[in-house]
C-alpha positions in Angstrom: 194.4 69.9 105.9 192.0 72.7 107.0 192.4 76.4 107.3 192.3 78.6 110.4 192.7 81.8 111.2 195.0 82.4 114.8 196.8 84.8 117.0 199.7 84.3 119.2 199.4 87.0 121.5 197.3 89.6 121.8 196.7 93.0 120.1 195.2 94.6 117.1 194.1 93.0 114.1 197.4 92.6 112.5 197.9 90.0 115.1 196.2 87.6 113.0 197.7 84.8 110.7 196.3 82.4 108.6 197.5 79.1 108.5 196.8 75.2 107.6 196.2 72.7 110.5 194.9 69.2 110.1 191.3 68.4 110.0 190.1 67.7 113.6 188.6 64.4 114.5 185.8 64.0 116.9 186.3 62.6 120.4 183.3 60.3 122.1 180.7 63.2 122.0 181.9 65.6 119.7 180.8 66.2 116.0 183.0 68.1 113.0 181.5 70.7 111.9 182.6 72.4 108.5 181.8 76.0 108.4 179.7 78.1 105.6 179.6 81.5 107.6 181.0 82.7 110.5 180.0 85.7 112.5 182.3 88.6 113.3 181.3 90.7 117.0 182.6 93.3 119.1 183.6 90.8 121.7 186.4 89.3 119.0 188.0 92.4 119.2 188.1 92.7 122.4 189.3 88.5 123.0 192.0 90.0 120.4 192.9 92.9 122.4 193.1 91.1 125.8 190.2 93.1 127.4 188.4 89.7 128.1 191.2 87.2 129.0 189.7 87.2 132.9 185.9 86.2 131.0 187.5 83.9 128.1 190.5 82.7 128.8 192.3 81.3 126.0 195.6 78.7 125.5 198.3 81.2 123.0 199.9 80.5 121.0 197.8 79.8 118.3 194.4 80.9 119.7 191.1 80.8 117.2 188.8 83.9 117.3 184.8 83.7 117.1 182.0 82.9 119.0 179.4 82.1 116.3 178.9 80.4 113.2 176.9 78.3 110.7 177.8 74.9 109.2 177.6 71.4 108.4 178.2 68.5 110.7 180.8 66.1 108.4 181.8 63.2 111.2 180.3 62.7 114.2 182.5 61.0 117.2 180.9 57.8 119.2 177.7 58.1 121.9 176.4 61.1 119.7 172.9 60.7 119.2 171.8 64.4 118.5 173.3 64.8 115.1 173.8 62.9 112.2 176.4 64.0 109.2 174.8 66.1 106.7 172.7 68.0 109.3 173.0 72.0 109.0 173.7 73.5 112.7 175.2 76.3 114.4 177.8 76.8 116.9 177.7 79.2 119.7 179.4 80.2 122.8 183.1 80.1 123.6 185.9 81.0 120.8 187.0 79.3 118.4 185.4 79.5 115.0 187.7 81.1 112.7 188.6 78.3 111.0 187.4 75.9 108.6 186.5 73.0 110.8 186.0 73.0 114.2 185.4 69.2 116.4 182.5 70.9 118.9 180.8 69.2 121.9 177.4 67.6 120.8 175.5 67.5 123.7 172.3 69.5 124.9 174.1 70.6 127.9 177.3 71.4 126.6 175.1 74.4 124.6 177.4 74.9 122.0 175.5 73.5 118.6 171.7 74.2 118.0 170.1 72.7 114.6 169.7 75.6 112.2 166.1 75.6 110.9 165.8 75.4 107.1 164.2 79.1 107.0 167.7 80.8 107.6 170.5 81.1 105.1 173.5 80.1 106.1 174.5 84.0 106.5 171.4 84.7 108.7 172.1 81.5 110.9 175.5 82.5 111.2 174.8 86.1 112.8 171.6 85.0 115.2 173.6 83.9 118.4 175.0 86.9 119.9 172.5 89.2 118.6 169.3 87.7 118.8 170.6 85.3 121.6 171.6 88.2 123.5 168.4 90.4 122.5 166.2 87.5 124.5 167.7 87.3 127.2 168.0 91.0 127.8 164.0 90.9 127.0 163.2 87.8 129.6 165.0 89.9 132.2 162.8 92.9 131.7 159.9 90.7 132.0 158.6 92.1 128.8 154.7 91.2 128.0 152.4 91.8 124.9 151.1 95.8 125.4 154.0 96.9 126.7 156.8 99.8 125.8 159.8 99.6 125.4 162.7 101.7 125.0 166.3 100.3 123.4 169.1 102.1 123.3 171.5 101.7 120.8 168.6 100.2 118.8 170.5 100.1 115.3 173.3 97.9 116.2 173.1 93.9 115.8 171.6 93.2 119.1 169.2 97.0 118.7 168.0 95.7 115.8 167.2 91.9 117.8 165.4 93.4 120.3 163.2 95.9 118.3 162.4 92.8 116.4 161.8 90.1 119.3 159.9 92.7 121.4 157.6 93.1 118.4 157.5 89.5 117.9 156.4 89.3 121.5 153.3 91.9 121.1 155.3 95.1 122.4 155.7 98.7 121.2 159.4 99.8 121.0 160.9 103.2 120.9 164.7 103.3 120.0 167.1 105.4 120.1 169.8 105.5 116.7 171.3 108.4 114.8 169.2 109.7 111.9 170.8 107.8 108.9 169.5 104.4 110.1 165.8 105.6 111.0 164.2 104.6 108.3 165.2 100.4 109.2 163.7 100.8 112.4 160.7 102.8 111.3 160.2 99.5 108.6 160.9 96.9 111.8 157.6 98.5 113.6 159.8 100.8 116.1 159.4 104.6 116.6 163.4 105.9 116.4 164.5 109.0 118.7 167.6 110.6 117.8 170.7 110.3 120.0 172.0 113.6 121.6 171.4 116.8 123.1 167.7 116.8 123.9 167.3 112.9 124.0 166.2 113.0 127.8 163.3 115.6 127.1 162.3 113.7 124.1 162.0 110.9 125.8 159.2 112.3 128.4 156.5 111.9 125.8 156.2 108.7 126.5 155.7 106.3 129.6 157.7 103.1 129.4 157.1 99.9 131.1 160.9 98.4 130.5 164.1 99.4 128.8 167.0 97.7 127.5 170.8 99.1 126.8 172.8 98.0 124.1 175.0 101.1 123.7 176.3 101.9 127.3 177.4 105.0 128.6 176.6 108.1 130.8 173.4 109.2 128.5 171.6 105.7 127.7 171.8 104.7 132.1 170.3 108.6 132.7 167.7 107.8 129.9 167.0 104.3 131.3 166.7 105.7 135.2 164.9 108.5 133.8 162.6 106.5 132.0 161.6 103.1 134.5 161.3 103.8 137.9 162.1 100.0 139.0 165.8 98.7 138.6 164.4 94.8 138.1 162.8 96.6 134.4 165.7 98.0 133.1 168.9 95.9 131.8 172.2 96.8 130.1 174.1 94.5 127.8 177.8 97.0 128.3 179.4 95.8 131.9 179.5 99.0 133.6 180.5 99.7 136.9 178.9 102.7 137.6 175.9 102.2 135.4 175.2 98.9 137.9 176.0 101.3 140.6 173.0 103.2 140.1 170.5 100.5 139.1 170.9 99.6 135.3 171.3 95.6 135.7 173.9 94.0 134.2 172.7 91.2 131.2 172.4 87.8 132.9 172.0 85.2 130.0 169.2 82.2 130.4 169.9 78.5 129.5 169.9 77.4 126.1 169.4 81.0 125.2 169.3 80.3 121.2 166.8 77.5 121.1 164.8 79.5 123.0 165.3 82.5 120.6 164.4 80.0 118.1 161.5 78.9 119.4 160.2 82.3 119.8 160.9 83.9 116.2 159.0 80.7 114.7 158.0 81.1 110.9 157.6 84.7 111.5 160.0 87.4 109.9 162.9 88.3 111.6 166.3 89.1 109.8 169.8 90.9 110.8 170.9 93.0 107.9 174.6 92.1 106.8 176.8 94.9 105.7 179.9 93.3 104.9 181.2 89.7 104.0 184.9 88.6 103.8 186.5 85.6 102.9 188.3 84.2 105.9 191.4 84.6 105.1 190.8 88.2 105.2 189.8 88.5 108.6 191.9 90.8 110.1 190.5 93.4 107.6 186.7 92.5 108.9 187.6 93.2 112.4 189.5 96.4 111.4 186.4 97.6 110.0 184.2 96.0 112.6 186.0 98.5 115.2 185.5 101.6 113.4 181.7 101.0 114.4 178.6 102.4 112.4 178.6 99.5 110.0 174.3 99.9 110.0 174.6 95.4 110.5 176.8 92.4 110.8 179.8 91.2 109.2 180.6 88.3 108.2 183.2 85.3 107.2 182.8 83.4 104.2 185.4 80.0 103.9 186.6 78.9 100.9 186.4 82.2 99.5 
């Protein structure tokens, strides 16, 4: 038997039980894949809560939280040719890894398991697909280039802190905006932080940027970001907002094999998401509860067997 962590109907974190269920077997292109660390995001709060059923739609009872983790492939199902057992990987993309083992789709076009390079831990490989996946794609829509600046909003969050790192990585400046306690981490990241607030908009005049991206959302970061890029194709928001689209803050459109990409771009060269809290997963109700108080400063994360 293996252990999972479900929900039978939607609501807070209380919702969630953990229980045994057998140990999946792979079907003709599928691998096992046994867990070491598993991502905790914003959007399994709001799968919980029911505020993305129309995105994800999910089969309750007995739905499975989580969107990324890191693990080991321990069978692998017939026609598989990418992976063997033994190799380290991570999973990305739809729900589902709460639990111990998961059987996941195998192939390049499914998009769901990337080989983890032997540079990341287990922890850092666990936290890069949403965050970092999410950072580059936001970056490729700006049409970022080396020389450039760039202002991020909500630059101390998981996918701030991405972004300030890949447009660095990519030969940018980067300006973003945080409140004052986490300063000094972007400041050491190579970014120039700006408070958020009253007087952010003024501040924000000293400089001429070429692109901008959102990862806070809200009435202050679109003014900043119309404010601050005159053309709409340069500016991009990861928050689905009506009226911030309204007025020209594009929406986040994600590009193909968005990790491997991400990957291929971060190299041998630093880049690391600060973790400010690990769990085993059986308490993962408590990492979401704390998850949704926000201000955390990095990611959390699931540890099985724990």
């Amino acid at each position: 038997m293996s252990t999972a962590v479900l929900f039978d109907r939607y609501g807070d974190p209380g919702e969630l039980y953990v229980t045994d269920v057998p140990v999946p077997r792979p079907a003709p292109g599928e691998v096992v894949v046994r867990y070491t660390a598993i991502g905790v995001n914003p959007i399994d709060w709001k799968v919980l809560r029911g505020d993305a059923r129309a995105l994800l739609p999910l089969a309750l009872p007995g739905a499975c939280l989580g969107v990324e983790a890191a693990g080991v492939v321990v069978e692998v199902g017939e026609g598989v040719r990418r992976f063997e057992v033994g190799d380290a990987v991570i999973r990305h993309g739809r729900p589902g890894t709460f639990r111990v083992h998961e059987a996941v789709a195998a192939s390049q076009e499914a998009d769901e398991l990337t080989a983890q390079p032997g540079r990341f831990s287990a922890e850092q490989a666990a936290v890069l697909p949403v965050a970092a996946g999410t950072a580059y794609s936001a970056l490729r829509q700006t049409g970022l280039r080396a020389g450039e600046l760039l202002l991020v909003h909500g630059a101390s969050g998981g996918v701030g802190l991405a972004a300030v790192q890949l447009a660095r990585l990519m030969g940018a400046e980067v300006v973003g905006t945080a409140s004052a306690r986490h300063h000094d981490l972007l400041r050491s990241l190579g970014a120039t932080p700006v408070e958020y607030g009253d007087g952010l908009l003024d501040a924000l005049d000293r400089w001429s940027f070429d692109a901008t991206v959102d990862c806070a959302g809200g009435p202050q970061p679109t003014e900043a970001a119309l404010r601050a890029v005159d053309r709409a194709e340069r500016r991009v928001t990861i928050v689905p907002d009506a009226a911030a689209q309204g007025r020209g803050v594009p929406f986040l459109d994600h590009v193909p094999l968005e990790l491997a990409a991400t990957l291929d771009l971060i190299g041998h060269r630093p880049f690391a998401l600060p973790v400010s809290a690990r769990f085993p997963l059986s308490r993962a109700a408590e990492a979401l509860a704390l998850g949704l108080k926000g201000g955390t400063g990095g990611k959390i994360v699931l540890i099985p067997g724990e």
